[in-house]
N, C-alpha and C positions, 0 to 999 in steps of 0.2 A: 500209831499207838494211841488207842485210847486214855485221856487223864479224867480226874475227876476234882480239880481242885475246888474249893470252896467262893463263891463270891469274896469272903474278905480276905483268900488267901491270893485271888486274882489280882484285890488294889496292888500289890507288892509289889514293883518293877521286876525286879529279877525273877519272879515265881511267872510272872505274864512270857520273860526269856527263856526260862527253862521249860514251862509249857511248850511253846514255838517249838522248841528242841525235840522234843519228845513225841511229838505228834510227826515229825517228821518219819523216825522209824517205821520200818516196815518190817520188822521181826525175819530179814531173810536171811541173816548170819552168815553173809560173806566175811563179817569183821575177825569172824572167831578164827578162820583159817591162818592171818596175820597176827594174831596178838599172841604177842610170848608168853605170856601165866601162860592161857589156854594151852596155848603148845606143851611146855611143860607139863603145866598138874591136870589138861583134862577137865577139869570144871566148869561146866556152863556159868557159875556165878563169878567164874576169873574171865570169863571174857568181856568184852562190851554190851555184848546184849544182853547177860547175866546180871553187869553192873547197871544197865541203862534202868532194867525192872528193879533193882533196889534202890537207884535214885529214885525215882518214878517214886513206890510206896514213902521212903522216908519222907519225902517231901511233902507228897499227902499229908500222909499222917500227923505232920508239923510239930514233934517232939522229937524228945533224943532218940537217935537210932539203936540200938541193940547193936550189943558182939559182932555179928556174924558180919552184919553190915559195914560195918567201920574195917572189920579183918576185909574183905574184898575189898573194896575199894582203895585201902593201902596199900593191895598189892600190886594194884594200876600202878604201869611206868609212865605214864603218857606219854609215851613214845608216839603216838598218833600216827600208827602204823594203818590202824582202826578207819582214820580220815580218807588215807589215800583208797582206799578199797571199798569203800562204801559209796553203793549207786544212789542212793537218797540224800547225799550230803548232812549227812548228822553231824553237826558241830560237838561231838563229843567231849572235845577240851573243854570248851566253856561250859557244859553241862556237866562235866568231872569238876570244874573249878569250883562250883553253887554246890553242888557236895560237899566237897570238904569242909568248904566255909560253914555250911550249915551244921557240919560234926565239929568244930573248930569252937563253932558258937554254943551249941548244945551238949554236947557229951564229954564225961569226965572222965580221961582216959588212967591207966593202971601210972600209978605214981611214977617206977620207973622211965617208962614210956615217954610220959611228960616231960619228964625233966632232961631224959637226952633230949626232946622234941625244940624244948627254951633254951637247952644250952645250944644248938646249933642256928635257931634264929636269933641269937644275942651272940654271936661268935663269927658265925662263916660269913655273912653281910660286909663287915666289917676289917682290913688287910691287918691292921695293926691287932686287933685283938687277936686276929685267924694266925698271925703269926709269933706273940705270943705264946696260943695254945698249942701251936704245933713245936715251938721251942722246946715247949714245956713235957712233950710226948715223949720228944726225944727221949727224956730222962727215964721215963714208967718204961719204956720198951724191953727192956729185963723181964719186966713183971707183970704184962699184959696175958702169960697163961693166966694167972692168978684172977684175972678180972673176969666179970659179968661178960655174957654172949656177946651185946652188939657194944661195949665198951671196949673189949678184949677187940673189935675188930678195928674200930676208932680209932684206937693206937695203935694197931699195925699195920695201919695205910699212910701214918705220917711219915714223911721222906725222912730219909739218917741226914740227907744233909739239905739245909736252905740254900737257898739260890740269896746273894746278895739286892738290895731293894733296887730299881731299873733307875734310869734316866729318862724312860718313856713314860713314868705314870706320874711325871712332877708335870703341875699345869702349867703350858707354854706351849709355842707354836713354833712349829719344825717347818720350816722355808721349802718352799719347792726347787729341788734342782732342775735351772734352766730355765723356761719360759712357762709359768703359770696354768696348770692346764685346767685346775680346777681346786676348791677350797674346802674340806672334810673334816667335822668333827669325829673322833676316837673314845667309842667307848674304850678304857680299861680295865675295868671290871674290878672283880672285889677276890677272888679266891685266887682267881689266875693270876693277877700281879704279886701273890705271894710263893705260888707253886711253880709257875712256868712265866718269871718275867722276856724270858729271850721272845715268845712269841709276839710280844708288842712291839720289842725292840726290831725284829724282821719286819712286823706291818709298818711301822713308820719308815722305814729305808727304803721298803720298795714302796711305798707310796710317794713319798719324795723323790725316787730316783727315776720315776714316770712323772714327773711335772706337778706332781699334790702338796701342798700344803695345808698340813696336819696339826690341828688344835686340839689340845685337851683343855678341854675348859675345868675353871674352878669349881668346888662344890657337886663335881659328879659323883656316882658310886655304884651302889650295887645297882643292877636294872628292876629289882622286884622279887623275879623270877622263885628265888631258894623259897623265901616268906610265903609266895601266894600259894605256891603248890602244898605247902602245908595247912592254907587255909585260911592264914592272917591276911585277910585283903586287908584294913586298912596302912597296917606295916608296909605291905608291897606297892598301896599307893601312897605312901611318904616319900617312900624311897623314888618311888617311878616321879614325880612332883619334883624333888631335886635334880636328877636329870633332865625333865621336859625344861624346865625353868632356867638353869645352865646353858641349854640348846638353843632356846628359845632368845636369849639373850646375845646369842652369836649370829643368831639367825636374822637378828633383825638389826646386827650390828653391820658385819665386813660380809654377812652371810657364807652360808653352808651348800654347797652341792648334793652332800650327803653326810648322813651321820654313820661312820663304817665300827661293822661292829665283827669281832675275831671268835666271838663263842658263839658259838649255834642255836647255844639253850637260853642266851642273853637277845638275841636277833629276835628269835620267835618272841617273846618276850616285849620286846620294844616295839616290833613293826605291831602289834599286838593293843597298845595303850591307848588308842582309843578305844575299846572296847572296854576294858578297865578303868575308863572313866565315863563311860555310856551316859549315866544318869546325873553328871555333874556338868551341870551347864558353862559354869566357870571355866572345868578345869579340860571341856573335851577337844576344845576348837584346837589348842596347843598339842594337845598330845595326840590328835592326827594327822597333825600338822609335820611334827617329828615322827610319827610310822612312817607315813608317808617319803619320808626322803632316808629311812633307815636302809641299810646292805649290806650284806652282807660281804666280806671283804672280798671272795671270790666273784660274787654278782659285780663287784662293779668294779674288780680286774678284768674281766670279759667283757665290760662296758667297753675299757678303756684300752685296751690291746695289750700286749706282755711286749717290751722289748726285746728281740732277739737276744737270746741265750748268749755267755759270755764263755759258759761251761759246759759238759755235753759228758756227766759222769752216765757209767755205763751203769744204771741202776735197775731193778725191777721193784717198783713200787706197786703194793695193794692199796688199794683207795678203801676207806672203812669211811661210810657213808654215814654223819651223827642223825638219827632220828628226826630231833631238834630241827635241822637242814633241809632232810627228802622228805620228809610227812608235813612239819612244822609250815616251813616257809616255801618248800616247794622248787626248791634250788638242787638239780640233779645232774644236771650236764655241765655247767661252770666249771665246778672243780676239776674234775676229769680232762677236761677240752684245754686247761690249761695248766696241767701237768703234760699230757700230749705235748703242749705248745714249746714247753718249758725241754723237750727231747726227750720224757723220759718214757720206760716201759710201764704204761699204766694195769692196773688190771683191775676185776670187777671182785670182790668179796661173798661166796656160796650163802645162800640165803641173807642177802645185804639187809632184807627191809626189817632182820630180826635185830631188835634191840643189843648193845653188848652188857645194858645190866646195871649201868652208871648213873644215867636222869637223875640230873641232880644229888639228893641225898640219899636217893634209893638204895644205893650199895652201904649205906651207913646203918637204916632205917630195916633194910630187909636183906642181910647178908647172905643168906644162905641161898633164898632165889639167884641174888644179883652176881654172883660167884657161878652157878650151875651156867646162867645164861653169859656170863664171861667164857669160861671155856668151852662154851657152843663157838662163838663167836670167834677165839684164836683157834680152837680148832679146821672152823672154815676158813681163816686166814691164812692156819699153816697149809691150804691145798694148795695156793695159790704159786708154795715157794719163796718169798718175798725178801729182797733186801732190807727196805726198809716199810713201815705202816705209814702211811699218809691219812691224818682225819682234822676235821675243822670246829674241835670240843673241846678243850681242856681236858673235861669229865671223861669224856671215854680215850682219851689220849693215858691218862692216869689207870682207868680202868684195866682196857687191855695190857698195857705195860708190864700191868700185876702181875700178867699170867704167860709173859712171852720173855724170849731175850731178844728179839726182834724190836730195834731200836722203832718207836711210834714218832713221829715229828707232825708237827705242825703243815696244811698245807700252803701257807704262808710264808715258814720257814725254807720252806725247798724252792718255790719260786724266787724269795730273796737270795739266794745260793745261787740255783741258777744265772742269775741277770746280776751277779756283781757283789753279795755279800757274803760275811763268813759263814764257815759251816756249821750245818744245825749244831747245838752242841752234845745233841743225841748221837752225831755221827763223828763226832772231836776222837782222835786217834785209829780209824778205820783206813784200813786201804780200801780207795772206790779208785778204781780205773776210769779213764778217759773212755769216749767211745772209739774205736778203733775209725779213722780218717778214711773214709772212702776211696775205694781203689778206682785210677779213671780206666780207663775203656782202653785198650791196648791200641796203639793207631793202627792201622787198614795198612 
């Protein structure tokens, strides 16, 4: 792709990056066949190569972008469906990210808009304040017909009921059972330790109960992640700066094997932070120091081997692939191989690499897409038949939830089940049968 930036628009570091980026396309639009808008609404400017040519101009042009601009590119999940399918390597994440930031910087969006946009980066970052607000829903949930479009949806995604706060997100270090095999900080995240604390409490048990010892270190929180995709890079590197600095402190204490992380859309994210601090001399040597030993908690159960199963419930489980995971980080057989491992009946999910609609705030932000592309997605789930949904997101764990009565757990949760702990508690008062004991061979 041809650009035409200006010499003083070249001094710019990031404009010399998004150049690089854009020059790489090759206008063949393999991307559009994967990317869900397109799917959906059909619009060249919903796809990635639609959005690549209006980054491309706005960036040029170097003032605020116009309407139409700003609507497409919102409607990006960055699901990085886009990455995995493109023969040129177009780093389209980081060239979506210099967008928004550049509308974030420059353009003054419809006052509504704004203001859900600050109340969710002053809220969701944050367990106490997110839990709070979600207390506080509880109450409007009467009255949320009465409210504005995406306010009305806000509140009736908040759960009727809170989960009590974990024992897994106070910072301390959870001993390895038995002989030491290796030493891992824990991300715990910022929305999940208020929505789904049980899925920490399963990673710390079966991390421990395979020889890990598990540090939450003080001073951690959100990864960035919610902030940058709306645009606020410097907010996503405050927050990413307290984790590196956290990590970094253990790392060069009793040290770290890995820093394991349980959200998918936190993992990309982290493994991620050198990139997000490119141009900061200070702060880059640290935060590729920490990508570099981030995992996903599946990647480095498949490291470390699964203990033989304790359990052998007769289940059919669908694997629902997070975006985040198979495009983001690139992590697609882990999970599967060790659900397998774990006895159960795995299966694959009918068009997996489509988004289910969650990314982050996107189901908040843009309800009525993230809704059509949920019930694509339990739809191709219910082909499968499924006992229960297996996925490695919070967000789309929540998401499809919405739309199913098909219990979603964690795939963390079910391997801690398996090999020795209680049951998800998505699955608390179900009959699961045992697998019926294999018949031997009749003697000769």
């Amino acid at each position: 792709m041809q650009t035409h930036f200006s010499l003083a628009q070249m001094a710019d570091p990031d404009t010399q990056d998004a150049n690089d980026i854009l020059r790489l396309c090759t206008h063949c639009g393999f991307c559009t066949a994967t990317c869900p808008t397109f799917v959906l609404l059909g619009d060249e400017l919903d796809s990635p190569r639609g959005r690549i040519y209006l980054i491309k101009n706005m960036l040029e042009d170097g003032g605020p972008p116009d309407d139409k601009t700003v609507k497409h590119l919102d409607r990006c999940l960055t699901c990085l469906s886009c990455m995995t399918t493109c023969p040129a390597t177009v780093n389209y994440a980081h060239l979506l990210e210099h967008g928004r930031e550049h509308i974030y910087e420059t353009y003054t969006r419809p006052l509504p808009d704004r203001a859900l946009r600050r109340l969710l980066r002053l809220v969701l970052p944050y367990p106490m304040r997110f839990r709070a607000a979600l207390f506080g829903a509880r109450f409007a949930r009467p009255f949320a017909g009465l409210m504005p479009g995406r306010l009305k949806t806000l509140i009736g995604m908040a759960p009727t009921e809170l989960p009590a706060r974990s024992w897994a997100d106070k910072p301390q270090v959870f001993p390895a059972e038995g002989p030491r095999r290796a030493r891992v900080g824990l991300l715990n995240g910022c929305a999940q330790t208020v929505v789904n604390p049980s899925i920490n409490e399963a990673t710390v048990r079966l991390l421990t109960r395979h020889g890990v010892e598990v540090v939450v270190t003080r001073d951690q929180g959100c990864c960035g992640a919610l902030v940058q995709h709306m645009g606020d890079t410097p907010s996503a590197q405050a927050q990413a700066k307290a984790n590196i600095a956290a990590w970094t402190r253990e790392m060069d204490g009793e040290g770290l094997d890995a820093v394991i992380i349980n959200t998918s859309g936190c993992g990309n994210t982290v493994k991620d932070y050198g990139f997000l601090f490119r141009h900061d001399a200070q702060w880059r040597p640290a935060a590729e120091r920490v990508g570099r030993i981030a995992k996903d908690i599946t990647e480095f159960m498949s490291e470390l081997g699964l203990n033989a199963p304790v359990r052998q419930p007769d289940l059919r489980v669908t694997y629902h692939a997070a975006c985040s995971l198979q495009h983001g980080q690139g992590v697609t057989k882990a999970p599967k191989a060790l659900l397998g491992d774990a006895g159960l009946q795995v299966k694959d999910v009918p068009e997996a690499h489509i988004c289910c609609g969650s990314a982050g705030t996107y189901n908040l932000l843009q309800p009525e897409l993230a809704t059509q592309l949920r019930d694509r997605k339990v739809g191709n789930i219910g082909k499968t038949r499924p006992d229960v949904i297996a996925a490695g997101n919070v967000g789309c764990m929540t998401q499809i939830q919405s739309g199913t009565d098909v219990p979603v757990v964690h795939t963390a949760e079910l391997l801690d089940w398996v090999t020795g702990g209680p049951v998800p508690k998505a699955l608390e008062g179900r009959e699961i049968p045992d697998k019926p004991a294999p018949q031997k061979a009749a003697a000769e």
